[in-house]
C-alpha positions in Angstrom: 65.0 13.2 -30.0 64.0 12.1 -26.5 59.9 12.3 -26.4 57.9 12.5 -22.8 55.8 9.5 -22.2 52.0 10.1 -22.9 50.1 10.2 -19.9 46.8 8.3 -19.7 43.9 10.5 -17.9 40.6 8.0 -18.3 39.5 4.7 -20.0 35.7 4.3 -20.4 33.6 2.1 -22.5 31.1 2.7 -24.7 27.8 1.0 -25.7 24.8 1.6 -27.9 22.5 3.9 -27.1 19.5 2.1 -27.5 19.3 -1.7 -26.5 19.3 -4.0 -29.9 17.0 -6.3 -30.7 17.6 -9.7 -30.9 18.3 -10.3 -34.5 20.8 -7.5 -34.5 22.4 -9.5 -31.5 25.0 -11.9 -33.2 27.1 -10.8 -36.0 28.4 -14.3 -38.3 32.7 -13.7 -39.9 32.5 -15.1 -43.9 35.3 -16.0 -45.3 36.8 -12.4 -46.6 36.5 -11.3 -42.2 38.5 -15.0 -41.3 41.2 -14.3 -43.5 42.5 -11.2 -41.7 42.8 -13.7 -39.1 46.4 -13.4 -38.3 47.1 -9.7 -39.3 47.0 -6.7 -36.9 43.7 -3.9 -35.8 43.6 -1.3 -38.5 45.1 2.2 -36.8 44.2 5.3 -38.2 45.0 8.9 -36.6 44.6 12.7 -37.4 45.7 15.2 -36.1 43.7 18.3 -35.7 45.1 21.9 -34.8 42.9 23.6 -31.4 41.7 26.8 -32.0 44.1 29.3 -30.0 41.4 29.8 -26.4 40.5 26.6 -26.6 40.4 25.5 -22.8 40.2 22.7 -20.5 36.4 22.9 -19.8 35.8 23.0 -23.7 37.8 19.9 -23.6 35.8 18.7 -21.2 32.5 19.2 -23.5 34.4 17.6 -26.4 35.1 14.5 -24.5 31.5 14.5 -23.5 29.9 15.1 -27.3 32.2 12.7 -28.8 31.5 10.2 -25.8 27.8 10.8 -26.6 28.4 10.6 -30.3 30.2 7.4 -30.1 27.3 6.1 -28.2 24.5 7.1 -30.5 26.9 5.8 -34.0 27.1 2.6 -32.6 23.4 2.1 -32.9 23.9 1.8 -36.7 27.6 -0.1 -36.0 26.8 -2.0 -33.5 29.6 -5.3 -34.1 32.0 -2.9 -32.9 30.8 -2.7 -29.2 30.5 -6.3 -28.7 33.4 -9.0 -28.4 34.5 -12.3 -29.9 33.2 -15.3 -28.7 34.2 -18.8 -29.6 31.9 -21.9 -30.0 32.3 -25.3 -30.1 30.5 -27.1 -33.2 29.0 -30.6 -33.7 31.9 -32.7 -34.8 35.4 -34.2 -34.0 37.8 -32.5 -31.4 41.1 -33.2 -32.9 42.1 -31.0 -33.4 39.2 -28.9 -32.0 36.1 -28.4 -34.3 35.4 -24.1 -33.5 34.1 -21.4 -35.0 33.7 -17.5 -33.5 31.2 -14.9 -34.3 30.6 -11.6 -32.3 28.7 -11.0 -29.5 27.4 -7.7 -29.7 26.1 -7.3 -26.2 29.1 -9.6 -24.8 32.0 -7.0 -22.4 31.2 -3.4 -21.8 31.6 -1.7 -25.1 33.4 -0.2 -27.5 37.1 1.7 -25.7 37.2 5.2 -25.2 40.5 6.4 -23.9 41.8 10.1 -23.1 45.5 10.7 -22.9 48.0 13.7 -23.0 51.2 14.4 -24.3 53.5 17.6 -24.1 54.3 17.8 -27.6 53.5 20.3 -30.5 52.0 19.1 -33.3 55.3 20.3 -35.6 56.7 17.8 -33.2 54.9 15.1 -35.2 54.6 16.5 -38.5 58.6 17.7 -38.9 60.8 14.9 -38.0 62.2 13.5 -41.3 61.0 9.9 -39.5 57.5 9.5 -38.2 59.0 9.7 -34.7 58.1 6.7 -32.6 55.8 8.3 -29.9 52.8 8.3 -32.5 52.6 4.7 -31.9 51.4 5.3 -28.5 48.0 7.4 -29.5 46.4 3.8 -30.8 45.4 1.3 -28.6 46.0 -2.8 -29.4 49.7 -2.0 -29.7 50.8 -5.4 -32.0 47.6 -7.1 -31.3 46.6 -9.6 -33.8 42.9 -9.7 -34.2 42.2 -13.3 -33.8 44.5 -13.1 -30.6 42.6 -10.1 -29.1 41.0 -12.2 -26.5 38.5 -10.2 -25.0 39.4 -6.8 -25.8 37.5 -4.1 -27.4 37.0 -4.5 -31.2 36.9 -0.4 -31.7 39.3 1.8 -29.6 38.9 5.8 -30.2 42.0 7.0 -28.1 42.0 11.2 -27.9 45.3 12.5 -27.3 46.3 16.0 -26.1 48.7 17.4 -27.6 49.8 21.7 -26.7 48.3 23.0 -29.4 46.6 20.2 -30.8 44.7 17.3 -30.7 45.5 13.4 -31.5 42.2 11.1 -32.8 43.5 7.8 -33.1 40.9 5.1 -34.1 41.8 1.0 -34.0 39.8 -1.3 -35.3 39.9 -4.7 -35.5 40.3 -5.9 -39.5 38.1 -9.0 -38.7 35.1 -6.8 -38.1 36.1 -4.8 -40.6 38.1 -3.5 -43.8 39.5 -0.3 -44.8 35.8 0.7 -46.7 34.1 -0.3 -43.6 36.4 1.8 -41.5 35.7 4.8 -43.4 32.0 4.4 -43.6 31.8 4.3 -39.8 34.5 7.4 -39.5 32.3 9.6 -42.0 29.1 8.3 -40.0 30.7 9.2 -36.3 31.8 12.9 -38.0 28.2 13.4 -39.2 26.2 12.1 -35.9 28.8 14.2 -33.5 28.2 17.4 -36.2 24.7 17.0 -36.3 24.2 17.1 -32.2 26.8 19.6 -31.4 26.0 20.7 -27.8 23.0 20.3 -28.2 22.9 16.0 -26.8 19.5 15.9 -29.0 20.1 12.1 -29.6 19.9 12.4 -33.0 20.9 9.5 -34.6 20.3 10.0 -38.2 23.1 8.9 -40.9 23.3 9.6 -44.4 24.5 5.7 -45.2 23.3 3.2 -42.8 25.0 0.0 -42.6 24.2 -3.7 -44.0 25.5 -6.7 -42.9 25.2 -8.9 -45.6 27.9 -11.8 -46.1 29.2 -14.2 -48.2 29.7 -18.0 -47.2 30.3 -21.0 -48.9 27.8 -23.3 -50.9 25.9 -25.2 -48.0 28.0 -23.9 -45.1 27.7 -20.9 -42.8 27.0 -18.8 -40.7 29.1 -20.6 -38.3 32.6 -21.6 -40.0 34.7 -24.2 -38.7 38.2 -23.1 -38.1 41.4 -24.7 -39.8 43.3 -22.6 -37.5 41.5 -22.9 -33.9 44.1 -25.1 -32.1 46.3 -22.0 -32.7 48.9 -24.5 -33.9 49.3 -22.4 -36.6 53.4 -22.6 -37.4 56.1 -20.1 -37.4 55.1 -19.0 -41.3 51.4 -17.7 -40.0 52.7 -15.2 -37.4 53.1 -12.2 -38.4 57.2 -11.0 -37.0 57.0 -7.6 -36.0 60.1 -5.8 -37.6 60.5 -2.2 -36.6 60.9 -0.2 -39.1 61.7 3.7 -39.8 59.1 5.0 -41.3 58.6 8.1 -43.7 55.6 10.2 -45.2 55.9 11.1 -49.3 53.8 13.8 -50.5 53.1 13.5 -54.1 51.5 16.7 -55.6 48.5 16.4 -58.2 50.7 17.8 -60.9 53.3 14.8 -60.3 50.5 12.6 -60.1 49.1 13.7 -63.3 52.6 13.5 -65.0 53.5 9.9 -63.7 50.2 8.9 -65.2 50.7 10.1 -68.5 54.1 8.8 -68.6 52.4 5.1 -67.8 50.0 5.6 -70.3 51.9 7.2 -73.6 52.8 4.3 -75.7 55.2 6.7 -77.4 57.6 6.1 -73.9 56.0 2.6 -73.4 56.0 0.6 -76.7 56.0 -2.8 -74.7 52.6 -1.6 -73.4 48.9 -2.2 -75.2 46.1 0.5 -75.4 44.6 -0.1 -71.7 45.3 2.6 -69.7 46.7 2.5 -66.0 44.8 4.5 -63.5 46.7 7.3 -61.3 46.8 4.5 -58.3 48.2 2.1 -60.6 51.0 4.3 -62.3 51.9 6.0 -58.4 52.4 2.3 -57.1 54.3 1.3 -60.4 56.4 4.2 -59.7 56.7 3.5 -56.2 57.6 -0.4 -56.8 60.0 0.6 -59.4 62.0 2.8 -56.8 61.9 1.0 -53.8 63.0 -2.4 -55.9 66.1 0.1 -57.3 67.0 1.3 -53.8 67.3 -2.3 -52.2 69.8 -3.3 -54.7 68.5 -6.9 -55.1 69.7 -9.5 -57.6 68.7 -9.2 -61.0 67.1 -12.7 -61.2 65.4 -12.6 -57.9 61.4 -12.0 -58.1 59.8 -9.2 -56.8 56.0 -9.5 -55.6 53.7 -6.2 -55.4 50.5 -7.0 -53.4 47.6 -5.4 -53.4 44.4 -5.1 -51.5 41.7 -5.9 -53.9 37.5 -4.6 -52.9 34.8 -7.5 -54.3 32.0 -5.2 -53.4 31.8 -3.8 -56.9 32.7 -7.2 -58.6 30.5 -10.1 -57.0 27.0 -10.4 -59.0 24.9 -8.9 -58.3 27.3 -6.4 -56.3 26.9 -6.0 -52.7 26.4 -2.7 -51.7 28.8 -0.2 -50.9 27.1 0.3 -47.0 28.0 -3.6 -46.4 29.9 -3.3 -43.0 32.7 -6.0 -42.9 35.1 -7.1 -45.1 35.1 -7.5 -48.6 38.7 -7.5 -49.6 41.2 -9.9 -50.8 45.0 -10.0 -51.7 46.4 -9.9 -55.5 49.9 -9.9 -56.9 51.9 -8.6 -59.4 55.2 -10.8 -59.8 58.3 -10.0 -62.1 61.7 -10.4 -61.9 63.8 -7.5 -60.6 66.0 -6.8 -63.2 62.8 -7.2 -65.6 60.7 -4.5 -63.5 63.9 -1.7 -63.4 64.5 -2.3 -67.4 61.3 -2.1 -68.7 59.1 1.5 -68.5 57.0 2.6 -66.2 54.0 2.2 -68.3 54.8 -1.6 -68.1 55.2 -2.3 -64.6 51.9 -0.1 -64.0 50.0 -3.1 -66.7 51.3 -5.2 -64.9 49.3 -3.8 -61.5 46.4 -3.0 -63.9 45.7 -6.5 -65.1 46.3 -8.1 -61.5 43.3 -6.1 -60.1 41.0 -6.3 -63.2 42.0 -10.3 -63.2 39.7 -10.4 -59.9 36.1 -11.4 -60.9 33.0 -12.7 -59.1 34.6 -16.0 -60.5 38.1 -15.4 -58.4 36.2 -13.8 -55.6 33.7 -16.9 -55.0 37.0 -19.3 -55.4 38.6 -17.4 -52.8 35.8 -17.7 -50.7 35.3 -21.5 -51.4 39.3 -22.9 -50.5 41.3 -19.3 -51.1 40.8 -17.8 -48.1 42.1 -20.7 -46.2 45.3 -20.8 -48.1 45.4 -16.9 -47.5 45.8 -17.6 -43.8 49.4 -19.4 -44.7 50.9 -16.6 -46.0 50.2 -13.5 -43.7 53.3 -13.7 -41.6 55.6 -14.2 -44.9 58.1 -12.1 -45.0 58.7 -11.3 -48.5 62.3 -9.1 -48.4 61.7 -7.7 -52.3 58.2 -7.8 -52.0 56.2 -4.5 -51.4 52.5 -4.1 -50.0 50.1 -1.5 -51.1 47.3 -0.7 -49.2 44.5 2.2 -49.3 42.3 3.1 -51.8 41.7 6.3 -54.0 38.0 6.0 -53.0 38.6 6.5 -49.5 38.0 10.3 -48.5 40.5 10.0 -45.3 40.5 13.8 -44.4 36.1 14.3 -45.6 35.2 14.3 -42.2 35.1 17.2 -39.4 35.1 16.7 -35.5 34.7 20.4 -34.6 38.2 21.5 -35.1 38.2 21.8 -39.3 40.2 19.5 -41.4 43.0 16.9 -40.2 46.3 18.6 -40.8 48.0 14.9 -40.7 47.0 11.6 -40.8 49.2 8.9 -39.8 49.0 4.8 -38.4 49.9 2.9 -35.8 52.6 -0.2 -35.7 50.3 -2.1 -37.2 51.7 -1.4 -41.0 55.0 -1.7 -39.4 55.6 -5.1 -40.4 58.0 -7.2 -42.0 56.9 -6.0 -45.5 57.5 -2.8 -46.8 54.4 -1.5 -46.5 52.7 1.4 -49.4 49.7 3.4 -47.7 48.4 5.3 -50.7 45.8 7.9 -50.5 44.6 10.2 -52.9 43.1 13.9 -51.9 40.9 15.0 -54.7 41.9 19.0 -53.9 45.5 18.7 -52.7 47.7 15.9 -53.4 48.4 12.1 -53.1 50.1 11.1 -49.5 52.4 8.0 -50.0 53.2 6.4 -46.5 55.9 4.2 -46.8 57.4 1.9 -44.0 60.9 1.2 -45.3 64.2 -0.6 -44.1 66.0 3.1 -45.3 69.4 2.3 -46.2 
């Protein structure tokens, strides 16, 4: 199906409210922000249904609130109006001795973009693909963060749709990671629902953000680069494959049922007493069917990765409000034949122990040495591999900009990489949402 082009109506930018003072001025990348280095913005879209007289000049005071609200959020998220800036440290040249922090009051702002598109929302919603046309409501279309030059860090791109409307946020996964992202989404919901019409310039949030970081012994803020003569080698940039992608609804009754298969030793006598959690036994299940589907050699090893949150683990834990990144990589690797023969319950152990394996011990390591070796292996294209992404924790449709709940969320190209890619996201009322970017055979 032929879409029409989306038409692009205005482009402003966005800055703080209130001027910052000068410690809130400069914002210093640890090593968990450097290792998404080479990886792409974070996109993340809903779509919301506009109530049937909803006309232009009430679109016109939308734009204006969420303008407004935008402005008075990033008083509290302030990193995300600013820009990168590179510096050159103390040292030898060759190759060149850098390091980049943000500049908060460097460019004009955070991007606020408003577009249109003659489409219905079944238009997006029905297609047994994601149809392609999605991937034009985000801005930083296959930009790689460390590549952005001086672009905005934060785009909020609202698209028009006939009967509904497209919210498409992209954020750059230096500044930030997936729990981050969230707490500035919730935050932006609550400001923009808490002025209303009213423009009272409240800027009260119910979670204010830290910005508390992790370095190395005896180094920081400022970390020299191992990657700043951008001589990085074919293996560290990420190819971008395009790849159909599909949507997977998984109701809470299935969930239930695939994790009590995981976890009845009756089914799984190769399995111990711990018990898999409903993430664990959905990706399992997932894993096992996507390994199944590719046909791949019996012999050849298949690697599940997962996105793994220190927060919680680093003593004494940071706090849950610390805006940034806190996230590393994991794996689960097996043999193909291995992962199809054995149960369910077994392949979801195997997910369980590689998360629980991360410590404040394996956290600290990685950012000693393992986030530098991280950088290596972004771009690999791992053919049996799988990705999984998202979090359980993360409340994706909590949040309200006027028009009730999300009826859809979706992402940009930026998970369509050369992995296969598993967003998982779990709704407490409704269901789990598996997003799966697939080579479909």
């Amino acid at each position: 199906m032929k879409f029409p082009a989306v038409e692009f109506i205005s482009d402003n930018f966005i800055k703080p409210k209130y001027s910052l003072p000068k410690s809130n001025q400069a914002i210093y990348l640890g090593p968990f922000d450097l290792g998404m280095a080479f990886v792409q913005y974070m996109q993340k879209g809903f779509l919301f249904p506009k109530p049937p007289s909803f006309d232009q000049n009430q679109m016109h005071d939308f734009l204006l609130n969420l303008k407004e609200s935008l402005s008075l959020t990033l008083v509290h998220f302030y990193p995300l109006a600013g820009r990168f800036e590179m510096v050159q440290l103390e040292g030898p040249n060759n190759p060149p001795n850098q390091a980049i922090y943000v500049d908060c009051n460097k460019g004009p702002g955070a991007r606020f973009i408003h577009a249109s598109a003659e489409l219905n929302m079944v238009d997006i919603v029905s297609p047994i693909d994601v149809p392609s046309i999605v991937r034009s409501f985000f801005d930083h279309e296959g930009v790689i963060n460390y590549d952005c030059g001086d672009q905005s860090l934060m785009t909020i791109q609202v698209t028009e749709l006939i009967h509904g409307v497209f919210m498409g946020f992209s954020m750059n996964h230096m500044v930030a990671d997936g729990t981050s992202l969230w707490h500035f989404l919730t935050s932006f919901a609550e400001i923009f629902n808490s002025n209303g019409n009213n423009n009272n310039n409240n800027t009260a949030i119910s979670r204010s953000p830290t910005y508390d970081k992790v370095f190395p012994k005896g180094k920081g803020p400022l970390l020299s680069l191992p990657f700043a003569d951008k001589n990085r080698g074919d293996e560290a940039e990420p190819k971008l494959v395009i790849l159909r992608e599909r949507i997977f609804h998984f109701s809470t009754e299935s969930v239930a049922k695939l994790k009590a298969k995981a976890n009845d030793n009756k089914n799984n006598g190769d399995c111990d007493s711990r018990k898999s959690s409903s993430f664990q036994a959905v990706s399992a299940h997932v894993w096992r069917c996507i390994t199944r589907a590719r046909k791949i050699p019996s012999d050849q090893t298949t690697i599940a990765t997962l996105a793994v949150d220190h927060r919680s683990r680093l003593v004494p834990p940071a706090s849950q409000n610390s805006f940034g990144n806190y996230v590393s990589p994991v794996e689960a690797a097996v043999n193909c034949g291995e992962l199809l023969e054995r149960s369910l319950g077994w392949a979801a152990l195997l997910l369980h122990e590689a998360v629980n394996s991360q410590t404040d011990e394996t956290a600290r390591d990685f950012v000693e040495t393992g986030w530098v070796a991280a950088l290596s292996c972004v771009g690999r294209v791992l053919g049996s591999g799988i990705l999984i992404g998202g979090s359980s924790r993360s409340n994706m449709s909590g949040f309200e900009f006027g028009f009730g709940k999300a009826i859809a969320i979706r992402s940009g190209s930026a998970s369509l990489m050369g992995k296969s890619l598993c967003i998982l996201a779990l709704k407490e009322e409704a269901a789990w949402i598996w997003k799966s970017a697939l080579r479909l055979m």
